[in-house]
N, C-alpha and C positions, 0 to 999 in steps of 0.2 A: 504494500500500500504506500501511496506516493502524497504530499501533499499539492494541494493546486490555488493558484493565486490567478483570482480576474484582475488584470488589472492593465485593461486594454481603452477604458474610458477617458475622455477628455475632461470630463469636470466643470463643463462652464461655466456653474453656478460657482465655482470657487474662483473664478479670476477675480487679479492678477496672478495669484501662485499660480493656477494651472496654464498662462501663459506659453510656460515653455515646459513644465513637467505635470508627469500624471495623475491623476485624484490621489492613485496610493501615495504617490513622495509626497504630498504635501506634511508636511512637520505638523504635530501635536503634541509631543512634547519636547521642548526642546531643540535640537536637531533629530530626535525621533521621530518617523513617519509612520505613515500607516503600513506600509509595507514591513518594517522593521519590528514591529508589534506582531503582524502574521507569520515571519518566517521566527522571531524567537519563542513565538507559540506554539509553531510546530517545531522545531529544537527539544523545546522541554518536554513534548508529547512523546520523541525518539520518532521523528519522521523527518530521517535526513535528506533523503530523494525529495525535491519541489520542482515543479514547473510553474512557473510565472507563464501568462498567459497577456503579450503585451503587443502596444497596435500604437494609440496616440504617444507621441514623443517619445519612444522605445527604446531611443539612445543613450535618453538618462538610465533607464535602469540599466541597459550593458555597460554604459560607464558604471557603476556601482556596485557589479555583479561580484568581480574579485573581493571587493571590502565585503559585501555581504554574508558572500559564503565562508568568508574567513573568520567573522565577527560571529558568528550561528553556526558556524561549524557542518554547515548543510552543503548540499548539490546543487547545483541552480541550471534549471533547462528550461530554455525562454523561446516561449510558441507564439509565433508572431501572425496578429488577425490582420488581415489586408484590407478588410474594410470597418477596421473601427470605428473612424468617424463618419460613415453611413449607416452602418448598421446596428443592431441593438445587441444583448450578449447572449441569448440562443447561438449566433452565429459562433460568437468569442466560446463560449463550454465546447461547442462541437469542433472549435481548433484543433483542443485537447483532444482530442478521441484517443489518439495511438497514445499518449500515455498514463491514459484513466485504464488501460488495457486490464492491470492488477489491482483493482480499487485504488479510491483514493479518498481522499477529505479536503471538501472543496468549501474554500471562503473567499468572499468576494474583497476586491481590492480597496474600500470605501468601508468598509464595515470595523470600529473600532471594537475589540471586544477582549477578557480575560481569557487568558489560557482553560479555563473552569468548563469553557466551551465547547475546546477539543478533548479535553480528556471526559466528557460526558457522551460525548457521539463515539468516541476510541469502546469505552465502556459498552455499549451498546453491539461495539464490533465482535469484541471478545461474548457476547452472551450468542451462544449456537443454536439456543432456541429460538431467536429472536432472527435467525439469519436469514430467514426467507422473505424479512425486510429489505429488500435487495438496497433501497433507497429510505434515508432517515434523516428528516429535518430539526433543526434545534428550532424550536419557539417559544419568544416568548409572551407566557401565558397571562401575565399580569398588567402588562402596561396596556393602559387606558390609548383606545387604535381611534384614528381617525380616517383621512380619505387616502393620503397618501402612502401609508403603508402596503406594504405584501402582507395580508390576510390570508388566514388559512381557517377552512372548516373541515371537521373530523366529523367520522363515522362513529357509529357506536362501540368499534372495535381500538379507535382511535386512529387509523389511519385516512390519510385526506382524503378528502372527496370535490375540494373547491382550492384553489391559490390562484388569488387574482388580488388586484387592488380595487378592481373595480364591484364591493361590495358592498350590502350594509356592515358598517364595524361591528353594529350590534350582532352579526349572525355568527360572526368569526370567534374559532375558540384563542385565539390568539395570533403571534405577528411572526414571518420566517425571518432570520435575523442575517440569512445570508453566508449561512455554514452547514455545509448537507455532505453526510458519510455515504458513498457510493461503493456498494462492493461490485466484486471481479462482473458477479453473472450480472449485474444488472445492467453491466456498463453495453454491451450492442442493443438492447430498446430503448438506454434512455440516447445513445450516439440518433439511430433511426428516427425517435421522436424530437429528436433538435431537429432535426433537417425538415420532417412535417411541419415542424411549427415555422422556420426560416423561410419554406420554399411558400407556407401560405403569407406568409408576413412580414417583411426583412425586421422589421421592427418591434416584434414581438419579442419575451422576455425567455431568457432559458426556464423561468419555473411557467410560463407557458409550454413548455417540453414537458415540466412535471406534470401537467392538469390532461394531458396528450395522454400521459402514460396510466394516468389515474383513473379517467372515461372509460380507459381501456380496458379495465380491472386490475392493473398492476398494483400490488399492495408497496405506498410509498408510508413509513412510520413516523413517528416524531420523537423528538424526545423534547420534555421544558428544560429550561435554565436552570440553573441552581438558582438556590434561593440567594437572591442581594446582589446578583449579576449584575453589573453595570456594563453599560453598551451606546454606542450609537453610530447610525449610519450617515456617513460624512456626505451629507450634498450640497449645501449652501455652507453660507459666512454663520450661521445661528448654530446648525450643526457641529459645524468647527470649534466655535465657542466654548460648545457644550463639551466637545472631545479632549478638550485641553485642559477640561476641569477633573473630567476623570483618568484619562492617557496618565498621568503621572500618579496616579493611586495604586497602578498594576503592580 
């Protein structure tokens, strides 16, 4: 199992910083980035093998690559989307395909979050009962959703049945936070179900590939947050704010 880093977006709501680099460089704490938070995340999880998955300003992170993997102690293999700035990250996940080959644990490159995150979906990996969850999203279950979140609704079994944003918050059991444990068997219907979702949509979302595979009856799981997780997903100047308030509490 590999880790995988989206981190092929432009960011525009964060200019100037994404000017000239990607939503994950941007600094939140410090000179720490968001990128630097996911690969010491997977570090501490013992997932040396990463692929970064980059497109907009792709240079900064090859410039960065050596410090990285030397500073994390990791591998760094950088799958480059050719149409980042057209297209939405359905396309960017389905880069990845060849090396989601042996599972992986996939966080998106915009997503601040505690290590508490990956070793809860890792945990879920190691239970054998539980494996015929091919696919398992971290949610969380508490924070009060509005319009712009990714929403998720569960069945009675707890696996989803609905991820969209576009729904009432009130129906939603809770928010995908942008961190999904993909094992080996799952990985060619959810590769086939990115490409459905791309070929009907360029702009469609990769957890639009999940909802592909979900219609379809594949059973995708979740698992909540620990309790007192703190998180947020970096897309504007307000987000940012907020990241820099907690980025240094990890």
């Amino acid at each position: 199992m590999i880790g995988v880093v989206l981190a092929a977006g432009a960011g525009r709501r964060l200019r100037p910083y994404t000017d000239t680099l990607p939503k994950a460089l941007v600094p939140v704490d410090g000179e720490t980035t968001v990128l630097d938070i996911a690969l010491s995340n997977f570090a501490a999880s013992d997932l040396r093998d990463v692929a970064i998955v980059v497109g907009y300003a792709a240079d900064a992170v090859r410039e960065r690559q050596a410090d990285l993997e030397s500073r994390y102690g990791v591998r760094l293999e950088l799958v480059f989307n050719d149409k980042a700035e057209i297209w939405n990250n359905a396309y960017s996940l389905w880069c990845a395909r060849d090396v989601l080959a042996e599972g992986a644990l996939l966080v998106n490159g915009d997503t601040v979050h505690p290590v508490g995150v990956e070793r809860v979906l890792l945990e879920r990996h190691a239970q054998a009962d539980r494996a015929d969850d091919g696919i398992v999203l971290a949610l969380d279950t508490r924070k009060q959703l509005a319009e712009e979140e990714m929403k998720v609704v569960l069945d009675e079994q707890g696996h989803v049945s609905r991820i969209t944003k576009l729904m009432d918050p009130a129906e939603a059991a809770g928010e995908y936070i942008g961190a999904t444990l993909i094992e080996a068997h799952a990985v060619p219907p959810l590769v086939d179900a990115l490409q459905a979702t791309f070929d009907r949509d360029p702009q469609l979302y990769y957890e639009d590939g999940y909802q592909h595979l979900a219609t379809g009856g594949f059973r995708i799981g979740h698992v909540p947050l620990p309790e007192g997780t703190e998180w947020v997903e970096v897309d504007n100047h307000d987000d940012l704010a907020k990241a820099r308030t907690i980025a240094c509490r990890y």
